[in-house]
N, C-alpha and C positions, 0 to 999 in steps of 0.2 A: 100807521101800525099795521103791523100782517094780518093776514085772516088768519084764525085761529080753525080752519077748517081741516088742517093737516097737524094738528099738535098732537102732544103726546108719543110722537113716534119718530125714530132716529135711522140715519142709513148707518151706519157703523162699522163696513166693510166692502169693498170694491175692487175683484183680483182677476186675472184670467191665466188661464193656463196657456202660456203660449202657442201662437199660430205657428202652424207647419205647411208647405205645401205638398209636402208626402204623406199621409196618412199613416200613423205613428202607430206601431199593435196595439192589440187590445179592441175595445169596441165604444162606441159611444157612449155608454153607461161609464166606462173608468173612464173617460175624459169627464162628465160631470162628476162623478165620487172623488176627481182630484180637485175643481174647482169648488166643491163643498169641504175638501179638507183646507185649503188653501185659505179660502171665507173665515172659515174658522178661528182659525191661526192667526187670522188678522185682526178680530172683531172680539177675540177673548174668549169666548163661548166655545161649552165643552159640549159636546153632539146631545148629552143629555138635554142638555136645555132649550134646544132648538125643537119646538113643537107645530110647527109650520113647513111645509114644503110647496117648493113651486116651480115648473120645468120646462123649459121650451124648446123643443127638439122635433127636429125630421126625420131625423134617422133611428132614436131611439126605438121605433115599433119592430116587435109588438108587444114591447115594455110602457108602460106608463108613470105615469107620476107616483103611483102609488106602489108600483114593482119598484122603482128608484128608493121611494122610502125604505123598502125591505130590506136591500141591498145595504143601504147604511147605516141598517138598525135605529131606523126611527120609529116612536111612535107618533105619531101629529094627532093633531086634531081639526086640520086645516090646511087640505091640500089639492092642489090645481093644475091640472094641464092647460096649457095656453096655445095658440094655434096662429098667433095674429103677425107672425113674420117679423120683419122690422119695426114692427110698433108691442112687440112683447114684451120687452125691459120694462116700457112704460106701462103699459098695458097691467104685468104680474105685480109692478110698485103700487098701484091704485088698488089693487083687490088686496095685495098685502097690509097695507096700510089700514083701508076700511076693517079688515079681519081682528087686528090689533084692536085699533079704536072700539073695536064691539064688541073687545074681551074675549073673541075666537081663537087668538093664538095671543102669544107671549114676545118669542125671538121666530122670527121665518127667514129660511134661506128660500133665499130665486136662484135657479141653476139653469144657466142654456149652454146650446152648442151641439155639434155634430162632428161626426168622425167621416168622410169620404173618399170609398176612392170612387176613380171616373165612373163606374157603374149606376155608383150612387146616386150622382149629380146627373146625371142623363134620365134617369129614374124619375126624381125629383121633376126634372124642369118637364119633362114628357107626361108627368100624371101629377102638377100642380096641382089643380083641380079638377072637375065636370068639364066646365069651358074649356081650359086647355085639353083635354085631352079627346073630346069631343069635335069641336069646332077649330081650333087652331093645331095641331099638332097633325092632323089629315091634309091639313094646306100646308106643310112644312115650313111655319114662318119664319122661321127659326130662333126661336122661345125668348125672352124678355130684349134682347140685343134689339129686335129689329121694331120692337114695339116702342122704345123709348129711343132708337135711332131716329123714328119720326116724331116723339114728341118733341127732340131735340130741332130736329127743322124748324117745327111750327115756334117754336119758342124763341131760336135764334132770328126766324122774319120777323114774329112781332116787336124784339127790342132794339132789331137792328146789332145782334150778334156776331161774332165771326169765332175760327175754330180756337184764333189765341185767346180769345177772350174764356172759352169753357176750358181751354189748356194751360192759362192763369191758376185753375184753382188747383188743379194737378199739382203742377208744379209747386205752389203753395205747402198742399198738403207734405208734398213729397220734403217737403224741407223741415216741417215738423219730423217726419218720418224716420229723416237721418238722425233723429236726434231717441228717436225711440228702439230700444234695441232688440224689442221684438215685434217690431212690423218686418215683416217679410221681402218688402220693395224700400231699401236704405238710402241706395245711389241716389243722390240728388239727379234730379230730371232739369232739363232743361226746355223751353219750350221748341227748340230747332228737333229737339230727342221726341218731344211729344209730338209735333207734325209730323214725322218723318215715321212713326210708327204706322204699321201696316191697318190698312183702317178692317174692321170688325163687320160694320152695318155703317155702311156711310148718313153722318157724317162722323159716328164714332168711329175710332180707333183705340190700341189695346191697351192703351191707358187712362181710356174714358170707362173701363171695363173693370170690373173686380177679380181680384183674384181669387180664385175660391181655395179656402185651406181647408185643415183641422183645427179645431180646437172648442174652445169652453171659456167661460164669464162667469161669476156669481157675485152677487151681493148679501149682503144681511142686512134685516129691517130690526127694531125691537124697540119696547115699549122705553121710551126716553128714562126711567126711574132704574133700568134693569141694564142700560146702556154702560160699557166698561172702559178700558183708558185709548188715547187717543182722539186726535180731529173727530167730530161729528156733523152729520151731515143733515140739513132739516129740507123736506119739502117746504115749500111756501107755496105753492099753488102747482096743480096737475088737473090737467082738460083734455078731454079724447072725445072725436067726434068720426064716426066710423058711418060709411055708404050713404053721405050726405046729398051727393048726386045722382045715384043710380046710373051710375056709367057715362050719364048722359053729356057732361061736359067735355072738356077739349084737352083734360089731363092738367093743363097748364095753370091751375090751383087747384089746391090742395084742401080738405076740412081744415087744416089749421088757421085759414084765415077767415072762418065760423068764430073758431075758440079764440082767437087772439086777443082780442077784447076784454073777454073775462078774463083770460088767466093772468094778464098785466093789472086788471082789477083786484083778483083776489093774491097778487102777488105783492101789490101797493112798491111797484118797481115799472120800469119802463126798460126798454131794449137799449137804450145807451149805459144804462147803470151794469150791464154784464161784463162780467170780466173774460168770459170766454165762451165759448157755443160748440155743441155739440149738435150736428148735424145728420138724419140718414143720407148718405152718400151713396147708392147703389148706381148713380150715373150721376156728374157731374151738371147736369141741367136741372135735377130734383134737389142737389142742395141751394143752388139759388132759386130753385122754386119756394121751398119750404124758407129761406131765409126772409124772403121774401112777402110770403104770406105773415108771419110774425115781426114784420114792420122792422127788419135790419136794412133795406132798401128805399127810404121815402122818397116819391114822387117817383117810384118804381125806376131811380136812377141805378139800373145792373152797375155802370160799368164802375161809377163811383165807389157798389160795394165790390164787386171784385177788385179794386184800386185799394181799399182797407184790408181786405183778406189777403193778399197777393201781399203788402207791405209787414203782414203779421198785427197791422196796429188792431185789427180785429181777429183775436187768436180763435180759430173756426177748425173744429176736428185736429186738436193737437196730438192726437195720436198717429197721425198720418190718417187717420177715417180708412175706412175700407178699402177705399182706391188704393193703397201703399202698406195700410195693415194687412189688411184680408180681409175673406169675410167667411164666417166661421157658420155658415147656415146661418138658425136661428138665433144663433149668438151673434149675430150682426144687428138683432134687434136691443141687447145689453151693451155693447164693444161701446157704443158710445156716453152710454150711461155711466159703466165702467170709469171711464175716462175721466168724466169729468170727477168723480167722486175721489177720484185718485189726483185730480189737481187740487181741488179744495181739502184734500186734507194734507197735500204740500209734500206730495209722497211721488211725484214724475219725475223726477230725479234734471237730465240735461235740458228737458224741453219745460224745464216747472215756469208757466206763466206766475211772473211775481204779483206775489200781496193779491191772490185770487183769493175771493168769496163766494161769490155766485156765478152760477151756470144758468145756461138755458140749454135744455136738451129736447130734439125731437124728434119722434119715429115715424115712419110708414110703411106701408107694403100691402102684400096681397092682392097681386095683379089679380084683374079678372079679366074683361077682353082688351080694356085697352092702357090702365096703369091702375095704382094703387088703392083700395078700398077703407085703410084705415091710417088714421094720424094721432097722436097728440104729442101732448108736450109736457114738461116740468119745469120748474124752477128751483133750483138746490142754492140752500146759503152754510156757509161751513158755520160751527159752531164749535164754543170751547174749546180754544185753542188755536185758530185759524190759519193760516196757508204761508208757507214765506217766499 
């Protein structure tokens, strides 16, 4: 039986505004104002009865969540800025949810995404944080590239890795990719195409690397009784475990192999029962880290699981994941959540993994000196109607 820890609350919507690598007019607020009309439009709900709001942006300052609300003419009663990078989909789903369950809101939309041009992202990565802008950006490291260029080293000596093995999953994804018409990188890859690119931060190269766009993601949560037509989408189990090391470890796990444990517990499912996985991708070594840490890997056999993800029998980041989508700022922390929400309710049209039910989706990010500071994870099962 499931834990009833997550009931009474439904995803009901799962859209993005598509990725650009031009920066589209207008400003980051109308790329969210479109991904909350879009949400809408999917989910049933007329803006009145959306009493929840939730936002995840870098660019939007020095607007907030609550200037967002204004802007859409909302009233909420429960509304939240989120700051946590790549673990903010999951991160704004767990406070949504809790908010519902305690009678604080009704329907809530989560809305992320960023609008950049170069200015932007130079901005960004130069004034991440204190740390970076203090202690790393004066040594010119040259900002997340060259810091997970050597978690990739260490990672590839311990398992005894090589480059085709992390250009496996590239290619992989890429093949998902061609099948999604709005990931930004379609061309099927090849792996002679993936070595042969100019490397970045040895030992990456520029398809170990994300592309950074435009664009937007939103989902809608709401109270299962209130929920309107179409596939529905239930958590069964979500676990976050944030700054569980204090830096102090080697990058090369993640908190999610804290949580993993419980959230297979209170999911009363195991990693083989998934029909598809949703992974943070920002470098090709962290999605087999994190797959990893969540036990898709036993007896820490890597090459075995890139031998499943590389054949598709393990469908992993069917979006193309970020490496081939993009990655849309902080909507790289939804793009995967997105994803999957749009497989289980049988609505990804060329790449639709069949007779999908459940997902497992997981976030991170928020480098500080030497990689990410926060994780967790979900477990989605469609409901009412299920996936074909």
């Amino acid at each position: 039986m499931h834990s009833r820890e997550f009931s009474g609350v439904m995803v009901c919507a799962g859209v993005e505004v598509p990725y650009r690598r031009q920066a589209p007019e207008g400003t980051t607020g109308d790329l969210l104002a479109q991904a909350f009309r879009m949400a809408l439009a999917q989910s049933g709900f007329a803006a009145k009865e959306i009493d929840g709001l939730g936002v995840a942006s870098f660019t939007l300052s020095p607007d907030h969540a609550i200037d967002l609300a204004w802007r859409l003419g909302l009233s909420p009663r429960w509304c939240m800025d989120d700051c946590h990078g790549g673990a903010s989909g999951i991160n704004l789903l767990q406070h949504a949810v809790r908010a519902i369950q305690c009678g604080d809101a009704n329907v809530i939309a989560l809305v992320s995404g960023d609008r950049f041009q170069p200015s932007d992202f130079k901005q960004l990565v130069d004034h991440y944080n204190l740390t970076t802008r203090v202690w790393l950006r004066p040594l010119e490291s040259g900002g997340p590239n060259a810091l997970f260029a050597m978690l990739t080293q260490q990672h590839a000596q311990r398992y005894g890795l090589s480059r085709t093995d992390y250009g496996a999953l590239c290619v992989a994804q890429r093949g998902w990719a061609s099948r999604n018409p709005q990931a930004v990188y379609r061309t099927p890859l090849s792996i002679d195409a993936y070595l042969d690119a100019p490397l970045v931060a040895d030992p990456l190269g520029r398809f170990d690397c994300v592309p950074v766009v435009s664009g937007a993601n939103a989902i809608v949560v709401a109270r299962t009784d209130l929920a309107k037509h179409g596939t529905r989408v239930a958590v069964r189990a979500l676990r976050c475990a944030y700054n569980v090391d204090h830096q102090m470890g080697d990058g090369l796990q993640t908190s999610l192999v804290t949580l993993a444990p419980a959230l297979w517990r209170d999911a009363d499912m195991t990693p083989d029962q998934m029909d598809l996985v949703s992974v943070y991708d920002d470098y090709p070594v962290m999605a087999l880290v994190q797959l990893a840490d969540l036990g898709f890997a036993p007896d820490a056999d890597l090459r075995a699981l890139i031998s499943r993800i590389s054949s598709h029998e393990l469908p992993v980041n069917t979006s193309g994941g970020q490496l081939s989508a993009g990655q849309a700022g902080a909507a790289g922390g939804m793009h995967g959540l997105v994803e999957a929400v749009t497989q289980l309710r049988g609505e990804a049209g060329e790449r639709q993994v069949r007779d999908a039910t459940r997902a497992l989706v997981s976030g991170y990010g928020m480098v500080e000196y030497r990689y990410g500071m926060c994780a967790n994870a979900v477990v989605l099962e469609a409901v009412g109607g299920g996936s074909q």
